[in-house]
C-alpha positions as CSV (number, residue, x, y, z in Angstrom):
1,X,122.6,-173.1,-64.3
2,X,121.9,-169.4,-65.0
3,X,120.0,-168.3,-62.3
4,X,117.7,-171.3,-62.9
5,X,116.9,-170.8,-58.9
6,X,115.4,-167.4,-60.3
7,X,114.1,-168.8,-63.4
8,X,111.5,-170.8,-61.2
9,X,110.2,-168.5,-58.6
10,X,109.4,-165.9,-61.7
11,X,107.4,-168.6,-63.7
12,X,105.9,-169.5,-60.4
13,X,104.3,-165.9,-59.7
14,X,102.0,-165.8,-62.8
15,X,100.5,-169.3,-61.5
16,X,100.1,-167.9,-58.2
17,X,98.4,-164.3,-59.5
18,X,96.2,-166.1,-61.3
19,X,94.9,-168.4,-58.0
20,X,95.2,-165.1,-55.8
21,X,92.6,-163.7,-58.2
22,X,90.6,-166.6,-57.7
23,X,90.7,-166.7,-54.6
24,X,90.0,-162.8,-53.8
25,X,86.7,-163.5,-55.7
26,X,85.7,-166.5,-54.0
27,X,86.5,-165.3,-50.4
28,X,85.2,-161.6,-51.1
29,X,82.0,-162.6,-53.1
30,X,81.1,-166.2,-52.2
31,X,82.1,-167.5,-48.8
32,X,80.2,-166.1,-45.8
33,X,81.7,-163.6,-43.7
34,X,84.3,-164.7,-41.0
35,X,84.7,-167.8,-43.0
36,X,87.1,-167.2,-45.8
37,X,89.9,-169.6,-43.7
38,X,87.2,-172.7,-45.0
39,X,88.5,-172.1,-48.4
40,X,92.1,-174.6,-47.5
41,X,90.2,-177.2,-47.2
42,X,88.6,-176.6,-50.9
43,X,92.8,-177.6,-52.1
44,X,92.2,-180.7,-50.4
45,X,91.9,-182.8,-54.1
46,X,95.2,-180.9,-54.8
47,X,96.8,-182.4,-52.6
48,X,96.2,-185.5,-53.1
49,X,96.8,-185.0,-57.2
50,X,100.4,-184.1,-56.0
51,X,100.7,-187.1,-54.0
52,X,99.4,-189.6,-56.6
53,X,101.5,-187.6,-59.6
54,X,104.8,-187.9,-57.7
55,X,104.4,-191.4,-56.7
56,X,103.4,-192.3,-60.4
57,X,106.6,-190.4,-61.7
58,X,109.3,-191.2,-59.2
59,X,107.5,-194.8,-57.6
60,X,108.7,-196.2,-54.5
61,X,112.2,-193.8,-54.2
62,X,109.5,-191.0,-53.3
63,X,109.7,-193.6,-50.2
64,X,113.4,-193.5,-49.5
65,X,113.8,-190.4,-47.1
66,X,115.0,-191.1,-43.8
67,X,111.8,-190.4,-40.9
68,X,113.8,-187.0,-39.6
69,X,113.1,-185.2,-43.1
70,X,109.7,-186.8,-43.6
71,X,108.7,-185.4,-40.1
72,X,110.0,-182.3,-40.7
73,X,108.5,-181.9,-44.9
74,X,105.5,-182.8,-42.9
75,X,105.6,-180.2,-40.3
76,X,106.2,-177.8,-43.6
77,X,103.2,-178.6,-45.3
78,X,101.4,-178.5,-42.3
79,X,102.3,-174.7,-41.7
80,X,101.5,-173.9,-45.3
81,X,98.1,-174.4,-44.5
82,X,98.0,-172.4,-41.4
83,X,99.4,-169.8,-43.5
84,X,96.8,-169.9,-46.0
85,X,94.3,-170.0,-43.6
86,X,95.7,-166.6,-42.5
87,X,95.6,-165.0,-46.0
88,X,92.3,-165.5,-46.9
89,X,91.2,-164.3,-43.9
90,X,93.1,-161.3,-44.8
91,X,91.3,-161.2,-48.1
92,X,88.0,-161.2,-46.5
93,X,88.9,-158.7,-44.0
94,X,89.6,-155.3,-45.6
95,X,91.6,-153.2,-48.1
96,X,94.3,-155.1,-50.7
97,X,96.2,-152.4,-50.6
98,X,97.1,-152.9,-46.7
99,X,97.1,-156.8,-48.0
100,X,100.0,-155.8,-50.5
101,X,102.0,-153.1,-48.9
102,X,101.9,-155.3,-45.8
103,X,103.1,-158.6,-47.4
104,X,105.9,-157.3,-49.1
105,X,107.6,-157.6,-45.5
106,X,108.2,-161.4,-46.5
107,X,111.4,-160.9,-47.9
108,X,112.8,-159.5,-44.6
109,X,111.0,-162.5,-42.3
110,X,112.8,-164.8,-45.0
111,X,116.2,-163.5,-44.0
112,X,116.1,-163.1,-41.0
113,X,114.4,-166.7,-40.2
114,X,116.8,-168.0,-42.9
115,X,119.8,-166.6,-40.9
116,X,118.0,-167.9,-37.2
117,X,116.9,-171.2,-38.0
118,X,119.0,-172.3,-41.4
119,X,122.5,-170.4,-40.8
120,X,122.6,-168.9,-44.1
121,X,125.0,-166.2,-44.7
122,X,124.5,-163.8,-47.1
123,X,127.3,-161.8,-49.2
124,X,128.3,-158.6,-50.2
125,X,127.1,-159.0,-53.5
126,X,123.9,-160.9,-52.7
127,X,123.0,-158.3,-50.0
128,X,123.2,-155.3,-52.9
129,X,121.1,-157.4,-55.1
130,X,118.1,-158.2,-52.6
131,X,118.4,-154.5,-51.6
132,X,118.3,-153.8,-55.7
133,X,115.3,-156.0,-55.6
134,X,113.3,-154.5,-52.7
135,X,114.0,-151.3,-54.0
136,X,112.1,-152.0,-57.2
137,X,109.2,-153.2,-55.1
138,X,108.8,-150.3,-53.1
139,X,108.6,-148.3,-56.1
140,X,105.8,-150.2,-57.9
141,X,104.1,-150.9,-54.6
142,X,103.9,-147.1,-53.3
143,X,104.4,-145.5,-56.6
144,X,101.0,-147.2,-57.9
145,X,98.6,-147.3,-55.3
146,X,95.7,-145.0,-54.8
147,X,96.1,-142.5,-52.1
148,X,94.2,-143.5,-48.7
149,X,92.3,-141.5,-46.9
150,X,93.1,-142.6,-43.4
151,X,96.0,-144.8,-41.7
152,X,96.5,-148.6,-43.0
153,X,93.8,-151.0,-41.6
154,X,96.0,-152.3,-38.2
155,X,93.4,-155.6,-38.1
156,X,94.3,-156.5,-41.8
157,X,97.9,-155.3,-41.3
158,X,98.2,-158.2,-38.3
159,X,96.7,-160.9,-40.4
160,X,98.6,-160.4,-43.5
161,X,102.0,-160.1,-41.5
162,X,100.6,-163.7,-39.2
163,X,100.5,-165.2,-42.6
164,X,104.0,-163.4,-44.1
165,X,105.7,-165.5,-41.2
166,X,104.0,-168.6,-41.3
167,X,104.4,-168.5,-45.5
168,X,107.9,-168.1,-44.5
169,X,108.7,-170.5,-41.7
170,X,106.8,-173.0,-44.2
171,X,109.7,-171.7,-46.5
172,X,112.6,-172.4,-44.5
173,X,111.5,-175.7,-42.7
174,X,111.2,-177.1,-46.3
175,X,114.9,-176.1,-46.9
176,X,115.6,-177.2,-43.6
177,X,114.6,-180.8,-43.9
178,X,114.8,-181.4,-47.7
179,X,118.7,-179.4,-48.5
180,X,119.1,-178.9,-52.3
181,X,121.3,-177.0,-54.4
182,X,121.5,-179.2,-57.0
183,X,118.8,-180.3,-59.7
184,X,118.1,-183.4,-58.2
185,X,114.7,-184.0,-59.3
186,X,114.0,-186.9,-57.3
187,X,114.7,-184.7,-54.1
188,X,112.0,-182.6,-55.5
189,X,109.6,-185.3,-55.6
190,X,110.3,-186.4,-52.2
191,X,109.9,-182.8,-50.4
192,X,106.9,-182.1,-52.4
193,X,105.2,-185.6,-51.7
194,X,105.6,-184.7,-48.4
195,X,104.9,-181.9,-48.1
196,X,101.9,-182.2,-49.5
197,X,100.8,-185.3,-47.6
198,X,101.6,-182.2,-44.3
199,X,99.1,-180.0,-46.0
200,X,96.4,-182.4,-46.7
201,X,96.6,-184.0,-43.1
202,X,96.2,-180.6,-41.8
203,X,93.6,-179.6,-44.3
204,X,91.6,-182.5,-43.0
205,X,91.9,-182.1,-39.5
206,X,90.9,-178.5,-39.9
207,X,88.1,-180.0,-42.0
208,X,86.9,-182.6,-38.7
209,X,86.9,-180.3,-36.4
210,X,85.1,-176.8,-37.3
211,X,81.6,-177.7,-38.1
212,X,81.4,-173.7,-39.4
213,X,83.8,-174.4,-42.2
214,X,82.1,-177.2,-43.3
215,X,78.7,-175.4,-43.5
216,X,80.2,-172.5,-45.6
217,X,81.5,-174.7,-48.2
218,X,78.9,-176.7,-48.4
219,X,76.9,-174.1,-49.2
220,X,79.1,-172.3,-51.3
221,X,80.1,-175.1,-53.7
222,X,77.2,-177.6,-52.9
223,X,74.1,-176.0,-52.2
224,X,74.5,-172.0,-53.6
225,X,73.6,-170.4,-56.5
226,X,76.7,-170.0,-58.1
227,X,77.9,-173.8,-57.5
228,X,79.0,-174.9,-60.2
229,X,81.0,-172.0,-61.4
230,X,82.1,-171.9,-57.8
231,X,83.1,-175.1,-57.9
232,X,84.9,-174.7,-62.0
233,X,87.1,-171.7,-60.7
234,X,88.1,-173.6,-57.2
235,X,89.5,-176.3,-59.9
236,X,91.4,-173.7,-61.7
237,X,93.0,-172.2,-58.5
238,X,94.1,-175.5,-57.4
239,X,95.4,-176.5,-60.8
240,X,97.6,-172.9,-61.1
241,X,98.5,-173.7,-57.1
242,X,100.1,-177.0,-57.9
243,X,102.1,-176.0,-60.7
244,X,103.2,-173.0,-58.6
245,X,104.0,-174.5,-55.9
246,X,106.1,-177.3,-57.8
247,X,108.3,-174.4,-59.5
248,X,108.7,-172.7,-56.4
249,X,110.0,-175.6,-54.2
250,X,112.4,-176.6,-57.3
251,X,113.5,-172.4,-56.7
252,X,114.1,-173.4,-53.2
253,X,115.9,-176.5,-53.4
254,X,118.5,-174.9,-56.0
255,X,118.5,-171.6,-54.6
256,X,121.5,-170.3,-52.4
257,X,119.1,-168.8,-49.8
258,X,116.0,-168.7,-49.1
259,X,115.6,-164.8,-49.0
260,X,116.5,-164.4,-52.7
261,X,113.5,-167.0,-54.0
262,X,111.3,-164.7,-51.7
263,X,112.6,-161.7,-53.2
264,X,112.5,-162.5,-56.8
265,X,109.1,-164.3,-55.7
266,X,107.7,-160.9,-54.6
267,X,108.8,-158.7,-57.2
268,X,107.8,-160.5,-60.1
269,X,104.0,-161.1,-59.0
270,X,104.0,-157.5,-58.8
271,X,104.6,-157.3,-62.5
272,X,102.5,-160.8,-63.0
273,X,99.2,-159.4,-61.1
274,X,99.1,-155.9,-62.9
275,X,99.1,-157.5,-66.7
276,X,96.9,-160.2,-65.8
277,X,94.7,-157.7,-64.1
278,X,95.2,-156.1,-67.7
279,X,94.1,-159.2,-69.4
280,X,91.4,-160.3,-67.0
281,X,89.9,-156.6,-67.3
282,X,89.3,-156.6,-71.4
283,X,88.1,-160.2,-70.9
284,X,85.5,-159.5,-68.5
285,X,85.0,-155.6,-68.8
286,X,81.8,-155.3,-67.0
287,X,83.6,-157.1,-64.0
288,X,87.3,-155.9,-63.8
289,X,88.1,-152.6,-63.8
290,X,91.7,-152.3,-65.3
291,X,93.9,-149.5,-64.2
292,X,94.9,-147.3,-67.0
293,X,98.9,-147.1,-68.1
294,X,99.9,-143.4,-67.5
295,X,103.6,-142.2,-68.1
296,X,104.5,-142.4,-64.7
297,X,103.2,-145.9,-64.2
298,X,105.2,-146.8,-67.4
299,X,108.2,-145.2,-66.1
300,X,107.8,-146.7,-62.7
301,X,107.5,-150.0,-64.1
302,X,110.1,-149.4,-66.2
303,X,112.8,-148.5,-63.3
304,X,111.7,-150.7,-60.8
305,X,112.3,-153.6,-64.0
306,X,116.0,-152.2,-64.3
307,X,116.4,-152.5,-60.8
308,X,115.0,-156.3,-60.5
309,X,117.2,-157.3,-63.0
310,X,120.4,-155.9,-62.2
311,X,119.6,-157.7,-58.4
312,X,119.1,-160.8,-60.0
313,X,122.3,-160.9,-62.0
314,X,123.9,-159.7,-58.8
315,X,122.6,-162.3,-56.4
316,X,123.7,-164.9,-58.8
């Protein structure tokens, strides 16, 4: 079981890049302002696509879970949502670069909420490698951003750290409620049916009872000009969210502590969203503007690649 725990959370990222691009482009160019938090309810049909695909593979064991975990998957789910609601808001609200700089703080929530709540312990050899790790993403993160011209947005910075910690309590009341550590793949199909019966309840409540939400979507994937296309990417989003989110709860179940998936999580989307920037850019040239590979990006890249690695094999 090589470091299948990292395996997942790596495979995971490029899913998730892909929705986060997405998802900047609905929020930032499509939704009206002060409305970007609608967009949760538009992975209402995932939801229920994980529900129904779960129950068709695993049947009525999904079923078997005593009330305790189901209460507490759902209470997971639930702050997913209220997490997500938090990050496109973020998205909407100013400069990625406060967005990325600030999120990379999930790591840290992760250990210390794994330590609080969970009672995870962490060892000498595990430490080194998360440090290894968040080492390597301090180098890409600072090393390749543009220089600002004034001190980090402190609204954006608030929002983005609000959803860091609810992504992360999400995180540990999963592990909480649903245990793991072995590749029990009908465990997986009762966390995530759960789970994702927490977020759509949610979704839907949310959904009842902000009239403002409700307006902005309508007219941004019912009534707008770009509808349908609207309406095409929102499908791919969800599609790449579900298939990210079901490698990244299988990381969690078989993972030793939460911190690491977060780690590994973090550091490999940073690789995953510059090359599909990359890609993305000589698709659609006239909309994405790719950064250009200098030497010192290369080398930074390089290093901070190194240094992921060698945590990985170390945490294992």
């Amino acid at each position: 079981m090589l470091m299948l725990w990292a395996v997942f959370p790596i495979l995971a990222s490029i899913f998730y890049c892909v929705g986060s691009y997405i998802q900047n482009h609905l929020t930032d160019n499509e939704l009206p302002r002060k409305r970007a938090g609608s967009y949760v309810i538009m992975h209402i049909p995932c939801f229920i696509a994980a529900m129904v695909l779960v129950v068709a593979v695993f049947g009525r064991a999904v079923f078997m879970l005593p009330i305790t975990n189901v209460v507490g998957l759902l209470v997971a789910g639930a702050i997913n949502v209220i997490g997500s609601m938090f990050y496109y808001r973020a998205l909407q609200a100013g400069d990625t670069i406060d967005i990325t700089i600030f999120n990379q703080t999930s790591p840290l929530i992760s250990l210390g909420l794994g330590v609080l709540i969970l009672g995870e312990s962490i060892n000498v050899n595990q430490a080194l490698g998360f440090l290894f790790i968040m080492a390597a993403v301090a180098i890409v993160v600072f090393g390749s951003q543009k220089k600002r011209s004034g001190p980090p947005n402190l609204k954006v910075a608030t929002i983005t750290l609000t959803y860091a910690f609810f992504s992360i309590l999400s995180d540990v009341v999963y592990k909480q409620f649903i245990g793991g550590r072995t590749a029990d793949f009908t465990l997986l199909g009762q966390g995530f049916f759960y789970f994702n019966l927490g977020s759509f309840l949610m979704s839907v409540i949310f959904f009842i009872c902000i009239d403002d939400w409700r307006h902005a979507l309508r007219k941004t994937f019912f009534r707008g000009k770009h509808r349908s296309m609207n309406l095409f990417l929102s499908g791919i989003d969800s599609l790449a969210y579900l298939i990210a989110e079901l490698l990244y709860k299988l990381a969690l179940i078989l993972a030793p502590i939460v911190a690491l998936v977060t780690a590994v999580s973090k550091a490999a989307s940073l690789f995953a969203s510059f090359f599909i920037a990359l890609v993305l850019a000589k698709v659609f040239p006239r909309k994405i503007h790719s950064k250009k590979f200098t030497k010192k990006m290369i080398m930074q890249y390089l290093f901070a690649a190194v240094l992921i690695l060698v945590g990985i094999v170390m945490m294992n």
